[in-house]
Steps between C-alpha positions, in 0.01 A plus 500: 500500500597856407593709823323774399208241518433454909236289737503581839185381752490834596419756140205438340361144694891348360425570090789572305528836502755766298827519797318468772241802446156503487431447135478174389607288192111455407455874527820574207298221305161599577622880383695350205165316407277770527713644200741739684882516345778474683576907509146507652556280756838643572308874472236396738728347721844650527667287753475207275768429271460327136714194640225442783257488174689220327558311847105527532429374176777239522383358824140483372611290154685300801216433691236399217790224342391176562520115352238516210339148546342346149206381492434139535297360128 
């Protein structure tokens, strides 16, 4: 894991969050969804860095990898 990517028990219920502040991964993705750029997001909130959005998008394409299983005929 990145360590600009953190979980700690304690900020935000132990989600990973963006170095240990209150904004969490989900919230970079949720903003990224919702069809913000990366200028916007670093606009709107100027104590994150464009490195904490790659480590946020890295640890979700992390998370979501998985075995893919086929299908039994």
């Amino acid at each position: 894991m990145s360590e600009l990517i953190t979980i700690d028990p304690n900020v935000c219920g132990g989600r990973p969050c963006i170095r240990g502040m209150r904004i969490r991964v989900r919230d970079v993705l949720d903003i990224l969804a919702g069809g913000a750029t990366r200028e916007d997001i670093l606009t709107d909130y100027p104590y994150l860095t464009d490195e904490d959005i790659t480590a946020s998008l890295s640890y979700a394409a992390r998370a979501i990898d998985h075995a893919v299983i086929a299908a039994a005929d």
